[in-house]
C-alpha positions in Angstrom: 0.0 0.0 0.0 1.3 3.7 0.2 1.1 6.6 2.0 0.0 10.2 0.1 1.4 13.3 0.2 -1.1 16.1 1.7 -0.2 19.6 2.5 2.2 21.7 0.6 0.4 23.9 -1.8 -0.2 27.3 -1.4 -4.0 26.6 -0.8 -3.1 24.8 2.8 -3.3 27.3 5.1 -4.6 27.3 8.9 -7.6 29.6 9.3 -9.5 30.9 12.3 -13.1 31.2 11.8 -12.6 34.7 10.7 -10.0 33.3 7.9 -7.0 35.2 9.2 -4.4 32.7 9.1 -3.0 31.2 12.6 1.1 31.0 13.0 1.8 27.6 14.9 -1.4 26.2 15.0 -1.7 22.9 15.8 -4.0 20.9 14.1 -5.8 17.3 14.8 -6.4 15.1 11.9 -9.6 12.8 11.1 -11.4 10.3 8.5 -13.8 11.9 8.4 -16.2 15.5 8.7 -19.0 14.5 11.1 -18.5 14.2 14.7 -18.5 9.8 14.6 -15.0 10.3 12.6 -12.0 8.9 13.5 -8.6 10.9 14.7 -5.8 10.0 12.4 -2.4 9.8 13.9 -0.3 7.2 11.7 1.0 10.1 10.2 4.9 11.5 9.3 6.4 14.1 8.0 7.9 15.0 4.4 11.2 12.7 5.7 9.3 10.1 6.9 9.4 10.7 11.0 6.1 9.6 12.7 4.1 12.2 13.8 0.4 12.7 15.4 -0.5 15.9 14.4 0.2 19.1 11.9 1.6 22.4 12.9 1.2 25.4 10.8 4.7 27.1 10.5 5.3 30.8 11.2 2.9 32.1 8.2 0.4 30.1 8.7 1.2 27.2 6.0 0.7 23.7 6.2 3.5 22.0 5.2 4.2 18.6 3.6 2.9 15.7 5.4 2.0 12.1 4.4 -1.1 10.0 5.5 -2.2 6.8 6.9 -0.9 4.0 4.9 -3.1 3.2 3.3 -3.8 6.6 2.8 -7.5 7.9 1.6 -7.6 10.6 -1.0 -9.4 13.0 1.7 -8.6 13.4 5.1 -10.1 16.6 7.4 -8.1 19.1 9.3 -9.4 20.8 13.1 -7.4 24.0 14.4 -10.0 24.3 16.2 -12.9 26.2 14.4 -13.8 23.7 12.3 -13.3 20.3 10.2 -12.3 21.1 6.9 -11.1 18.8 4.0 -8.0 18.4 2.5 -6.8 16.6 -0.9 -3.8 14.9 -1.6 -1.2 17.0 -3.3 0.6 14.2 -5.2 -2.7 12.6 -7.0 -1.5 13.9 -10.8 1.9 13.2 -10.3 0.7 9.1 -9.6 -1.8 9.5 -12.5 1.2 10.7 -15.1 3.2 8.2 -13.5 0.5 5.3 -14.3 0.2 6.4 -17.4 3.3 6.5 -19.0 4.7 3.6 -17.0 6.0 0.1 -18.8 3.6 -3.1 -18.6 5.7 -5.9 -17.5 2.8 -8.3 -19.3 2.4 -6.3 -22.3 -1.2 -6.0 -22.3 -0.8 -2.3 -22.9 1.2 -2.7 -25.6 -1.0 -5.4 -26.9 -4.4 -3.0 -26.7 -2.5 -0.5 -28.7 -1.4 -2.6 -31.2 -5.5 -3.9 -31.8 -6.4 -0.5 -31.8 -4.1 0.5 -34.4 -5.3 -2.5 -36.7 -8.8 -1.2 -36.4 -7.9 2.1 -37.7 -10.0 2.4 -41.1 -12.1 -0.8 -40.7 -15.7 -0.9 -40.3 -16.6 -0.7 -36.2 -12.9 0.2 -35.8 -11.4 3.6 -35.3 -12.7 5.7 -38.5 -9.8 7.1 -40.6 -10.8 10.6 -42.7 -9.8 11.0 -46.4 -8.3 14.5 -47.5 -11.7 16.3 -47.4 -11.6 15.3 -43.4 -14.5 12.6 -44.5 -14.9 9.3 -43.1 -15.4 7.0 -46.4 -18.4 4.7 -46.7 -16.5 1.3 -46.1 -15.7 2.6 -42.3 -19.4 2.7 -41.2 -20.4 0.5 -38.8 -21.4 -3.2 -40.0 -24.8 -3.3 -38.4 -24.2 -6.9 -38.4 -21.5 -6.1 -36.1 -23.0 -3.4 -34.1 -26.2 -3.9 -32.8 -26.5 -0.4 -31.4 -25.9 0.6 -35.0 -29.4 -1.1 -36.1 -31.5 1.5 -36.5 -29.3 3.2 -39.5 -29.5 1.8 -42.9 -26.6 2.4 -45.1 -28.8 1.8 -48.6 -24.9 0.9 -49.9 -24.4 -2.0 -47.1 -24.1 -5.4 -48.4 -27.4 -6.4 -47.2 -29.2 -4.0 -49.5 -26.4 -3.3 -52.4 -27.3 0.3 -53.6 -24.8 1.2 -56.0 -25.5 5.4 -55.9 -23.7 5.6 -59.5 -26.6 7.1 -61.8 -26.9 4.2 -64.1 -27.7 1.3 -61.8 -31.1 0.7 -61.1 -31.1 1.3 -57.0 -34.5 0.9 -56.5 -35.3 -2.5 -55.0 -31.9 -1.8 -53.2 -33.5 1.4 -51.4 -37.3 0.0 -51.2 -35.7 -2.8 -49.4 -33.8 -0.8 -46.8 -36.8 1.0 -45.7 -38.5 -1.8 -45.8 -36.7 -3.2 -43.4 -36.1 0.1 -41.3 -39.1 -0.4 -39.0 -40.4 2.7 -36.7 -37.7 4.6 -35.6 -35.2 3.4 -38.3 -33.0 5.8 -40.2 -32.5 4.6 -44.0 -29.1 6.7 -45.0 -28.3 7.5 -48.9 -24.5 8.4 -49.0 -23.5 11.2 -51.9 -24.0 9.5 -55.0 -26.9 9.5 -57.7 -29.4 7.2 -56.9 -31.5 6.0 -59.8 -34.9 4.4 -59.1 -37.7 3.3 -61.7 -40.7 3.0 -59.9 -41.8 5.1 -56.6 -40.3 5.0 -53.2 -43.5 3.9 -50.5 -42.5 4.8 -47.3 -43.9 3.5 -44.1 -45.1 4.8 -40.7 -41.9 6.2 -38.7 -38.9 5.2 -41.1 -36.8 8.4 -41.6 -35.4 9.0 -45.0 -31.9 10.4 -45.3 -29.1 12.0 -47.8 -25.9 13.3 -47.4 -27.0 16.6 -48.9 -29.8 19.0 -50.1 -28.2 20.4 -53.0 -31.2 23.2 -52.8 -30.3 25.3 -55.9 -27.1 24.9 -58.1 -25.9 28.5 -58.5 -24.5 30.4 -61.4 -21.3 28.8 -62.5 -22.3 25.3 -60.4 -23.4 22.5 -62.5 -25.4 19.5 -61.5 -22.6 16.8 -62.1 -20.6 18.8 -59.0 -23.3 17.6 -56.1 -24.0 14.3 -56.8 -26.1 14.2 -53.8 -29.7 12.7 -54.9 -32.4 10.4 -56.2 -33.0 10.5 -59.6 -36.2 9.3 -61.3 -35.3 7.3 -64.6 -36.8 8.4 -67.7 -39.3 5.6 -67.5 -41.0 7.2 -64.3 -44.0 9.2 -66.5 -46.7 8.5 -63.7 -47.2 8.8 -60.0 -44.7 10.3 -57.9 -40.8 9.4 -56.5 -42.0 9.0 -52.8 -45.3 8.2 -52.0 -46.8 8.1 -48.4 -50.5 6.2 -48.2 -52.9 6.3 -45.5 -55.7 3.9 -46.6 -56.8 0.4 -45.6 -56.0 -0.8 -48.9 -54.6 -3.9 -48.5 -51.1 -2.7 -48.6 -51.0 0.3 -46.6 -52.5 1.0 -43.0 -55.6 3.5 -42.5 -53.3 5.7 -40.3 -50.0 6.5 -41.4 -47.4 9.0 -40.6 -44.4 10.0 -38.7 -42.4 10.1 -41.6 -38.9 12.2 -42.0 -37.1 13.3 -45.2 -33.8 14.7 -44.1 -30.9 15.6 -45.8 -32.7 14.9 -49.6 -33.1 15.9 -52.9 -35.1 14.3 -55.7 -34.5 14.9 -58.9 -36.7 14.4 -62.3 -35.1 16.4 -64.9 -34.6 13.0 -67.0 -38.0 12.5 -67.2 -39.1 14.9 -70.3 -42.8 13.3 -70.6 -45.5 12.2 -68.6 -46.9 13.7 -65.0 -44.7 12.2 -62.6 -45.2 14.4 -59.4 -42.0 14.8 -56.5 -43.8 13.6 -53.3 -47.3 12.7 -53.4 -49.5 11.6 -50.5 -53.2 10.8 -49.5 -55.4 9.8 -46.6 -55.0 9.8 -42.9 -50.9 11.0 -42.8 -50.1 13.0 -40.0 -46.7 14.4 -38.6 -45.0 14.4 -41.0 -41.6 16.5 -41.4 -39.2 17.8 -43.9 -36.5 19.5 -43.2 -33.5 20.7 -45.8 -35.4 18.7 -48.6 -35.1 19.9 -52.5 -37.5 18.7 -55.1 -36.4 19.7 -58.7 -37.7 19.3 -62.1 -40.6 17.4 -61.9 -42.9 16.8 -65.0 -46.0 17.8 -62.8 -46.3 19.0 -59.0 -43.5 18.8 -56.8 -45.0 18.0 -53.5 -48.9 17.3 -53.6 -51.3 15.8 -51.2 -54.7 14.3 -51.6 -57.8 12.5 -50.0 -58.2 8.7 -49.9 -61.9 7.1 -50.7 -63.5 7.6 -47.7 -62.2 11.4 -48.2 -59.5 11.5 -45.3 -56.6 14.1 -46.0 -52.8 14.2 -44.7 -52.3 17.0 -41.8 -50.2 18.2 -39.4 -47.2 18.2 -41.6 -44.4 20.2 -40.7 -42.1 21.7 -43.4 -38.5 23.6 -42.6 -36.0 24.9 -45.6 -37.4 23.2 -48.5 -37.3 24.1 -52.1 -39.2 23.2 -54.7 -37.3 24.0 -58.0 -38.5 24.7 -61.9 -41.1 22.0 -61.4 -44.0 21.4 -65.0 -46.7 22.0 -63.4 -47.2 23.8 -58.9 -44.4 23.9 -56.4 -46.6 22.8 -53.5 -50.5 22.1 -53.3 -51.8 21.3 -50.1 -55.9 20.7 -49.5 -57.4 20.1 -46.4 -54.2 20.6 -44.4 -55.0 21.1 -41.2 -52.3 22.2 -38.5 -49.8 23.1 -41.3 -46.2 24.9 -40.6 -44.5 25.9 -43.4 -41.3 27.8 -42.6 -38.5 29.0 -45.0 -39.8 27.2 -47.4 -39.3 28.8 -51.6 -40.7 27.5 -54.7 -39.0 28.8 -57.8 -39.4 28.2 -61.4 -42.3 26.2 -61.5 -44.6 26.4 -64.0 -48.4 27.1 -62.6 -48.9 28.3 -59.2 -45.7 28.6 -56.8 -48.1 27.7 -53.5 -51.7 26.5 -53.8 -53.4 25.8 -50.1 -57.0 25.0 -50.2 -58.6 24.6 -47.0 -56.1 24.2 -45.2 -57.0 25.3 -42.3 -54.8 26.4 -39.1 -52.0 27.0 -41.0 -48.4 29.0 -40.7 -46.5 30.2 -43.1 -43.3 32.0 -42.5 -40.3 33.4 -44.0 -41.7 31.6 -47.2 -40.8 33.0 -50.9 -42.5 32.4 -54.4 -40.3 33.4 -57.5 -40.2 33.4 -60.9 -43.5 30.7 -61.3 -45.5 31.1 -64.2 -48.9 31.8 -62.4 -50.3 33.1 -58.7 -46.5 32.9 -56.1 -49.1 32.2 -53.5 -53.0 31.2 -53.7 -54.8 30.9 -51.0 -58.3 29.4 -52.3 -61.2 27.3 -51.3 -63.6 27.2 -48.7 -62.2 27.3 -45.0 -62.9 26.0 -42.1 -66.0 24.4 -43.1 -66.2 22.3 -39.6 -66.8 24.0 -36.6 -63.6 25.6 -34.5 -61.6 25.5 -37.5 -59.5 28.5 -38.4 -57.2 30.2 -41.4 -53.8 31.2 -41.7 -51.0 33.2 -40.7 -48.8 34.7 -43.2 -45.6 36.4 -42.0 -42.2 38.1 -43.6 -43.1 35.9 -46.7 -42.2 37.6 -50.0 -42.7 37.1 -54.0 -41.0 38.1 -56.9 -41.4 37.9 -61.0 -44.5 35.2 -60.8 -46.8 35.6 -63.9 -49.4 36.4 -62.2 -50.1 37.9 -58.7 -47.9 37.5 -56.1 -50.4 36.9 -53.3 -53.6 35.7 -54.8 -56.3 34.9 -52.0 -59.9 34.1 -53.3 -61.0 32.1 -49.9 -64.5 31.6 -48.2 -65.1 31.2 -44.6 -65.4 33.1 -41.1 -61.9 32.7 -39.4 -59.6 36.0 -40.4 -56.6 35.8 -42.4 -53.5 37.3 -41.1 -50.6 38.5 -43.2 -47.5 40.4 -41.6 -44.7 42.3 -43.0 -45.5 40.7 -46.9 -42.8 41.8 -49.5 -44.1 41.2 -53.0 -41.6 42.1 -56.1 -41.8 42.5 -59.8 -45.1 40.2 -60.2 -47.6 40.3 -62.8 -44.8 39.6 -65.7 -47.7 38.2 -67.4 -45.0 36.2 -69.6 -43.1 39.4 -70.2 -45.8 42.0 -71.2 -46.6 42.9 -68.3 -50.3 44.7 -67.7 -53.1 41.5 -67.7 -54.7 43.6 -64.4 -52.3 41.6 -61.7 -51.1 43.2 -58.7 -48.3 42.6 -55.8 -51.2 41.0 -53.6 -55.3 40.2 -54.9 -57.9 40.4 -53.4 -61.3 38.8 -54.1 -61.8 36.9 -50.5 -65.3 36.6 -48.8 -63.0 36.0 -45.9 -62.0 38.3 -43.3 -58.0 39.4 -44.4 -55.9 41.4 -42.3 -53.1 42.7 -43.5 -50.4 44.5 -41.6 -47.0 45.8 -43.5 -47.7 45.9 -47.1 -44.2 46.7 -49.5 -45.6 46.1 -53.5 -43.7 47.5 -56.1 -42.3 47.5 -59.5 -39.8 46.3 -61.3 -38.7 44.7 -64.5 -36.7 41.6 -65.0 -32.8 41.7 -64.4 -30.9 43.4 -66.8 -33.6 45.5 -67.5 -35.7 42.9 -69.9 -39.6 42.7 -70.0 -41.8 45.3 -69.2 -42.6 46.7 -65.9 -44.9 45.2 -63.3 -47.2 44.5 -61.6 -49.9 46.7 -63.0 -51.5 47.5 -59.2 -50.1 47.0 -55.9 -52.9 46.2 -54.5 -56.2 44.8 -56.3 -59.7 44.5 -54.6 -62.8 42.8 -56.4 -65.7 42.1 -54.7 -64.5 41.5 -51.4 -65.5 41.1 -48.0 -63.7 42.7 -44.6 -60.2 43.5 -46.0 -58.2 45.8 -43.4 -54.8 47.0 -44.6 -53.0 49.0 -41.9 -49.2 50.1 -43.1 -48.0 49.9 -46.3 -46.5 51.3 -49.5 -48.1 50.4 -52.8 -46.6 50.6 -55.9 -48.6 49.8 -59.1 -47.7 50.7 -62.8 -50.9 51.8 -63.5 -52.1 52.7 -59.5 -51.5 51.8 -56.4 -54.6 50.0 -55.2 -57.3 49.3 -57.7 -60.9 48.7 -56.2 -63.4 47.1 -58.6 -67.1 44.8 -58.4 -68.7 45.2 -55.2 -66.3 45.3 -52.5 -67.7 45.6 -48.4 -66.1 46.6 -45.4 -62.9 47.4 -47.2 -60.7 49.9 -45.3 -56.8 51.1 -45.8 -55.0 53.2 -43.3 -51.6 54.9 -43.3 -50.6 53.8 -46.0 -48.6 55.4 -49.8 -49.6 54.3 -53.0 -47.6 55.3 -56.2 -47.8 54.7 -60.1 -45.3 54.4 -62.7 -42.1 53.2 -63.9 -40.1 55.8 -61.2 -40.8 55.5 -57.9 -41.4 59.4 -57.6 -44.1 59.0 -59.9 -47.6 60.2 -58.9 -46.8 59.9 -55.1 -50.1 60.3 -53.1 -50.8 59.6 -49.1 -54.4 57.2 -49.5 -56.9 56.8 -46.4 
């Protein structure tokens, strides 16, 4: 056993209770702080002489003492105020020494040496390439690692995806979230997946890629992120991923709890056809995007729907997710119910940029429509037709260059629709033209809208090409309730243009202005 050191350090001091330090005190040593603790006396000093007790020296120092062999790490010093504890000084130095001490065995040696041959295998000690990547064959064998289970790899053994863009991956991928379970993560590493028939996915399996590629920028190309699934030219119906809630003989009444993480999908192969991104119908509840792209689709990118007995997904939540230069609408949800959309854009596509039909409860923020060929936003159908229901909230959403408005809302119903802080941009192209009567944001609801922060104005296309739009800032036609408090309106041909049989309408503090120039016609309305 051994004896160790105590005392020493410039923290060992004897105090009196007021903590002025005591010259020559003499202390008693104990186990222990309660009063059932034992006095320690097999005690010596720094050369090794037995001693019963510590005495402070002439500033009120402890000095170097050694403990009870064997010692404990703690012992408690008494001057006489009070029992306080005391560590042993030499703890570090014994740890070093343990550490870099020779094994007479060789079992140290012999650990080290395993650990080294595990460097860069699978369950071993992961190695990273130049990029400061660990490389595919290093993952964990699940076979190996049970704890591992839950993740996927669709490029394992088991499932044999080959990620190159000519191999056909899809029974490969269908098979891993097949086998996923609830809870299980299947997980596509960067490569270009090529499937030619659509992905089902089940209740609770989480769907993963290495990397959203969003939007290629100028001077990027697509061959430079080969992060994605890409639907073969075949694919001319139904959708790449599919989620089903129907008692259907396949699929269960109740679905959901699906997550798309980390994904893009890709059908800009596909030149014919109506072959939608991610398509889903029925009872499908919670389920969650987040950093998903969907690109190029012959038809919608992401579209719900109602099963026969006319149940509809809700409750989905959607965060950074771009819908990009799709055929036909970016996103069309109906009968959404509890729907969070959040920094979510839709550029490029063809029709409508947003379409949300009844769907009812809904949030949108931070959201952007660009460039689509019709409405960046419409906001249609009849709301909350059951009782409780409500609308939506719009907030810091903004458009740009659609074709035709860039907030189009047309609903029916009783709940208000709130809209903060909307930006809209350079809408009402109208292919190029320009004029066709759209406006920043349109207004033909029977709905009670409420909008708060209003910025429309006008614009042409970059560099100067296409005529200037929108026509109004602002359009109302035969609507119902509409209060716009705050904002500056810029039309080409007015600010606000009120037409039909409007009631209730009312616009406070805020500019409108016409023409090209923004100092144009400048007039303070209501």
């Amino acid at each position: 056993m051994a004896r160790y050191l105590f005392g020493g350090t410039a923290a060992d001091v004897a105090e009196d209770l007021s903590g002025a330090r005591v010259p020559g005190a003499v202390g008693t040593v104990w186990d222990g702080p309660s009063d059932g603790a034992i006095q320690v006396t097999d005690l010596t000093d720094i050369d090794g002489a037995p001693i019963s007790q510590v005495i402070a020296d002439t500033d009120g120092m402890i000095g170097p003492f050694y403990g009870p062999d064997p010692s404990p790490e703690r012992l408690y010093l008494d001057f006489g105020g009070a029992r306080v504890a005391i560590l042993a000084s030499d703890l570090g130095d014994r740890f070093s020494a343990h550490v870099t001490a020779e094994d007479p065995h060789g079992s140290k040696a012999a650990a080290l040496a395993e650990l080294d041959a595990q460097r860069g295998q699978a369950n071993g000690i992961a190695t990273l390439d130049q990029y400061g990547r660990v490389l595919v064959e290093q993952l964990p064998d699940v076979a190996k690692s049970p704890e591992m289970a839950d993740w996927l790899n669709v490029k394992a053994d088991a499932y044999g995806a080959a990620g190159d863009g000519v191999t056909d991956d899809t029974t490969a991928i269908q098979a891993a979230i097949d086998a996923a379970g609830i809870g299980g993560v299947v997980y596509l590493p960067r490569g270009v997946y090529r499937i030619t028939r659509t992905l089902d996915l089940p209740r609770g399996v989480t769907l993963m890629g290495s990397h959203s590629n969003l939007m290629v920028g100028p001077g990027m190309v697509d061959e430079d992120f080969p992060c994605y699934i890409q639907a073969d030219p075949s694919m001319t119906t139904g959708s790449m991923i599919q989620i089903i809630g129907e008692d259907d003989g396949v699929h269960p009444a109740i679905n959901g709890e699906q997550r798309l993480f980390n994904l893009m999908l890709d059908g800009s192969k596909v030149t014919t056809g109506n072959l939608d991104g991610i398509y889903s119908k029925g009872n499908v509840q919670n389920v969650v995007m987040r950093d998903v792209c969907v690109r190029k689709m012959p038809n919608n990118g992401i579209i719900t729907g109602s099963n026969a007995t006319d149940e509809w997904p809700y409750s989905w939540r959607l965060h950074s997710v771009m819908v990009d230069n799709c055929k036909t609408n970016g996103i069309v949800f109906e009968r959404q119910t509890d729907l969070s959309l959040i920094d979510v854009q839709v550029i490029g596509c063809w029709a409508t940029g947003f379409k949300l039909v009844n769907a009812a409860n809904t949030i949108l923020e931070a959201c952007r429509a660009e460039w689509c060929g019709g409405d960046g936003f419409w906001i249609t159908g009849a709301w909350g037709n059951w009782p409780g229901s409500g609308s939506m909230t719009m907030s810091a959403c903004s458009t740009d260059r659609n074709g035709f408005n860039g907030v189009k809302v047309d609903a029916t119903g009783n709940g208000p629709f709130i809209i903060n802080a909307l930006q809209t941009r350079r809408d009402g192209r109208n292919g190029g033209p320009g004029g066709g009567g759209y406006a920043g944001l349109a207004l033909s609801n029977r709905a009670p809208v409420i909008v708060t922060g209003l910025g429309c104005y006008v614009g042409t296309d970059d560099g100067g090409t296409a005529n200037t739009s929108p026509q109004y800032g602002v359009t109302v036609k035969d609507a119902r309730d509409v209060t716009v408090l705050g904002g500056y309106l810029h039309g080409l041909t007015a600010g606000i243009q009120q037409t039909g049989t409007n009631e209730r309408i009312k616009f406070q503090a805020v500019t409108t202005v016409a023409g090209n120039n923004y100092a144009e016609d400048r007039v303070q309305a209501y």
